[in-house]
C-alpha positions as CSV (number, residue, x, y, z in Angstrom):
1,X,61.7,5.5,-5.0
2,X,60.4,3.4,-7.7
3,X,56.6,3.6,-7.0
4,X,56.1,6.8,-5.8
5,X,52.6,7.9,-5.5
6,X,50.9,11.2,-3.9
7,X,50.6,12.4,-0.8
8,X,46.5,11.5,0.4
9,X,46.8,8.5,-2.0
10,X,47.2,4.4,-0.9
11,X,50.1,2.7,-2.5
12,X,48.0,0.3,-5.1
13,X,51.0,-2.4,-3.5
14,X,49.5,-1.7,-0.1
15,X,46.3,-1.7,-1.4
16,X,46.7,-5.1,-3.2
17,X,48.3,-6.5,0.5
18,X,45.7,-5.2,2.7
19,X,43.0,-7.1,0.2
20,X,43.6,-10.2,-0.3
21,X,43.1,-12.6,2.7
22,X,45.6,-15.4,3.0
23,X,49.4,-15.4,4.2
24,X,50.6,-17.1,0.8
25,X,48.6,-14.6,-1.6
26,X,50.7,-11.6,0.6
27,X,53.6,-13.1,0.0
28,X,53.5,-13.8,-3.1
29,X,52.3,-10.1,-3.5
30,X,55.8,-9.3,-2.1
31,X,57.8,-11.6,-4.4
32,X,56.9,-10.4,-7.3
33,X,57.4,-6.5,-6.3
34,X,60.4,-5.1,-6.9
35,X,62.8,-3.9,-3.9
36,X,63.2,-0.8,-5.5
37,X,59.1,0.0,-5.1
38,X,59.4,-0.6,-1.3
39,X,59.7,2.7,1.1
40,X,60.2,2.6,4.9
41,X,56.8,3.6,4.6
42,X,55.0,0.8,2.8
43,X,57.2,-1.4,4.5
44,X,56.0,-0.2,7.5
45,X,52.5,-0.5,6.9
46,X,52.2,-4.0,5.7
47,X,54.0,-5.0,8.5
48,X,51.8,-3.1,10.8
49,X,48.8,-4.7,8.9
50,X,49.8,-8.2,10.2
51,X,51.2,-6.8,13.6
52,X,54.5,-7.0,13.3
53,X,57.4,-4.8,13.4
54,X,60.1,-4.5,10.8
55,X,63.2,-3.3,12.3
56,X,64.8,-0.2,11.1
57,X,67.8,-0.7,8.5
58,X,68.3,-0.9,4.4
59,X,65.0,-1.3,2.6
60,X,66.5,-4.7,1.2
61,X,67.1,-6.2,4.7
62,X,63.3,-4.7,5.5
63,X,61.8,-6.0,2.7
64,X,63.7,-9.5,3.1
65,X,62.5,-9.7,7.1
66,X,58.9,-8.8,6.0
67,X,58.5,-11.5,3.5
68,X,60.4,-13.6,6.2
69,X,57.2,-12.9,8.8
70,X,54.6,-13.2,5.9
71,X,56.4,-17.0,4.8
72,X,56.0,-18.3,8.2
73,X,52.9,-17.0,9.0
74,X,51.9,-18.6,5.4
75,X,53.0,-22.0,6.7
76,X,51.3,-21.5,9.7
77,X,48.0,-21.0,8.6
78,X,48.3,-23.7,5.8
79,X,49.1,-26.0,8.8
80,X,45.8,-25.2,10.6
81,X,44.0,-25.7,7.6
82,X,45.2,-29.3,7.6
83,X,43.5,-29.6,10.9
C-alpha cells in the first residue's frame, strides 16, 4: 500500500481523522488522501471511529462509502448548527 507504516505505530491519516472535530474537516481529510494510502485497515478504523461499518469489498468502493457516511453526517451536523 501507499502509506505503509509500522506495526505498534498510528497511521498519521488516522491520526489526523481521529483529531479534528467536525464532519466536514474529516471529510475533507479523506478528499485530499489518495486511494492508494487507504488499507482495509485504516478504512476500518475511521469508520469504526464514527460508528459505522464499511462493508467489505475493493478499497475504492470502501473508501467512496466512507466519505459517503462522513458527507452526510457533515450536512447533518451543519444543519443542527443552523438551529
Amino acid at each position: 500500500m501507499g502509506n505503509i507504516y509500522e506495526e505498534g505505530e498510528v497511521n498519521p491519516i488516522l491520526l489526523e481523522f481521529l483529531d479534528t472535530d467536525s464532519f466536514e474537516e474529516k471529510y475533507k481529510i479523506l478528499v485530499a488522501t489518495p486511494v492508494m494510502d487507504f488499507d482495509n485497515l485504516l478504512i476500518d478504523n475511521m469508520a469504526s471511529s464514527i460508528d459505522v461499518v464499511v462493508e467489505d469489498g475493493d478499497i475504492e468502493t470502501r473508501v467512496q462509502d466512507l466519505k459517503n457516511c462522513v458527507r452526510t453526517r457533515s450536512r447533518y451536523e451543519s444543519m443542527r448548527f443552523r438551529r
